[in-house]
N, C-alpha and C positions, 0 to 999 in steps of 0.2 A: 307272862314273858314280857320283859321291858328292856327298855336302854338302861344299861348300869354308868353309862361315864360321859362326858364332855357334853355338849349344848343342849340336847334333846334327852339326858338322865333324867329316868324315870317316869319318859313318854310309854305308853302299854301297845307292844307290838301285835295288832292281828295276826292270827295264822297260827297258833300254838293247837290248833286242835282239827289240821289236814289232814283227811285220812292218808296212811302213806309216809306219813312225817313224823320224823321225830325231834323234838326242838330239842335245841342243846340249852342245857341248863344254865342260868343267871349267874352260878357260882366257877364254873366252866368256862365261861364265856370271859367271867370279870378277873379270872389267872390267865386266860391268854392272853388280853389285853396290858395284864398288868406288865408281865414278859414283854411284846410287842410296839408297847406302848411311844418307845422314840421312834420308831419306823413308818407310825399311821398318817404325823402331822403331813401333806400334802403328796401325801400317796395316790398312786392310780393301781387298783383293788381288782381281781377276780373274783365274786363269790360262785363256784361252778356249777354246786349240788344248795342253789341258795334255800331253798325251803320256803321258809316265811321272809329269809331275806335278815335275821339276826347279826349274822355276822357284819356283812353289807351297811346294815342300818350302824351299826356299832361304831362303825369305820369313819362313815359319814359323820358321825355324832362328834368324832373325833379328830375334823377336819381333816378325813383323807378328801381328797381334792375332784377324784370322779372312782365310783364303782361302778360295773361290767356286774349284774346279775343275770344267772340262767339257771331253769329248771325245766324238768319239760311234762314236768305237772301244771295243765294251764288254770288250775286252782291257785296256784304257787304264785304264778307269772301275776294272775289277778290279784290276787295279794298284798304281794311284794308292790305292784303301783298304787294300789289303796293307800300303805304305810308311807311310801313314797310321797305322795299326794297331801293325807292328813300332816305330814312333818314337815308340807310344804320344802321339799328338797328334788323335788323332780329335774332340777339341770343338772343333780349332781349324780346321774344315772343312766343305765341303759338297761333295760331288759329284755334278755333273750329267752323264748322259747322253744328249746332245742335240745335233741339229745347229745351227752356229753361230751361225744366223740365229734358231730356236726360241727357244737362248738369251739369245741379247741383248731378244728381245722379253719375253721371260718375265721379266730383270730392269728393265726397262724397265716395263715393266706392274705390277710392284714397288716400284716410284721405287727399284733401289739406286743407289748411288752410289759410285765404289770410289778408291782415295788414288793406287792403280797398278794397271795393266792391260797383262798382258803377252799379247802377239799372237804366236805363229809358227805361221801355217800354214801347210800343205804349199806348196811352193814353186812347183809348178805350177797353182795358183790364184791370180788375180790378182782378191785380193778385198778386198786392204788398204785401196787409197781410202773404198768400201761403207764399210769396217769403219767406218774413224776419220770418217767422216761421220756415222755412227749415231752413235756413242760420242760426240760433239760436239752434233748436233742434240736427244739425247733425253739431253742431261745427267747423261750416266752418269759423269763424271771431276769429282773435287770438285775446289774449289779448290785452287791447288798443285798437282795431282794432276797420274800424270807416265803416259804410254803408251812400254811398252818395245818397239819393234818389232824381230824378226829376220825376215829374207828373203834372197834369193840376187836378185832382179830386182822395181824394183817403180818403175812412174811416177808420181809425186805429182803427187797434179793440183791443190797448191797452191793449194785453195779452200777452205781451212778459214777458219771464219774466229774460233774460239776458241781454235787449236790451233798452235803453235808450235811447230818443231821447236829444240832449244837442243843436241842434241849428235848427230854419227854416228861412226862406226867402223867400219873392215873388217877382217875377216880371212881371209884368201885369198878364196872365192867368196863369203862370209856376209857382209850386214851388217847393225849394228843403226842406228835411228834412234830416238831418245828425243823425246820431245812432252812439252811443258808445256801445261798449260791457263792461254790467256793472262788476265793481269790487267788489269785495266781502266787500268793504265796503259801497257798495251800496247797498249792498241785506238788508240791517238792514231796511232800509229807507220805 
């Protein structure tokens, strides 16, 4: 596993082999990016379900401006500031060790507010809706601001009502579905 783009491409991420994790693919990673790509430059990032911290890392590489990583695998947490450390970017970070739900309340009781927020948790929880209803209802997605989802099975239950989906993609069993937070010239529609 490595950085595929901007300043730190083709630095090799530790953590691709935590029990419990599953890393998202180089090729996976290098189509979201590619989609994403005008939104990164000095963005301020959630990675939720970070893992090894890939996405996170990817962001950073690509001058988003500060990433919010949490996991609450403290293998993960260790990890992710190792990567942090070795790529020399530890101002450009926070890492939490916390369960998902902690977290989100914790930045929420914060007012943060984040430009992008990537989601992949473990695939046997079906906790996505929850997720992007918080993420919607307590205002955590600023304007423009885009929610990266990966999953293997996940029912939308289509009641968002700030949240737009504007792209998806599969690849064999993975997909991703990308969220806009809608503009008010959306709300007519």
């Amino acid at each position: 596993m490595r950085i595929i783009s901007g300043f730190l491409k083709g630095r090799n991420i530790k953590g691709y082999n935590i029990e419990g994790t599953r890393p998202t693919m180089d090729r996976i990673k290098e189509s979201v990016f590619s989609i994403i790509q005008g939104k990164v430059k000095d963005s301020y990032v959630l990675d939720l379900f970070a893992g090894s911290g890939s996405y996170g890392l990817e962001a950073i590489s690509n001058q988003a401006s500060f990433v919010v990583f949490n996991d609450k695998n403290k293998e993960c947490v260790k990890v992710i500031k190792e990567n942090l450390e070795n790529f020399n970017v530890l101002n450009k970070a926070l890492v939490f060790n916390f369960d998902y739900k902690k977290c989100l309340e914790f930045l929420k009781n914060e007012k943060k507010q984040f430009d992008l927020i990537f989601l992949d948790p473990p695939y046997k929880l079906q906790i996505l809706n929850d997720i992007l209803n918080f993420i919607e209802k307590n205002d955590l997605l600023k304007k423009d601001g885009l929610v990266i989802v990966e999953f293997e099975h996940f029912e939308e239950n289509n009641e968002y009502q700030k949240l737009k989906r504007i792209k998806e993609k599969k690849y064999g069993y993975k997909n991703i579905y990308i969220y806009a937070k809608k503009g008010i010239e959306d709300e007519d529609k």
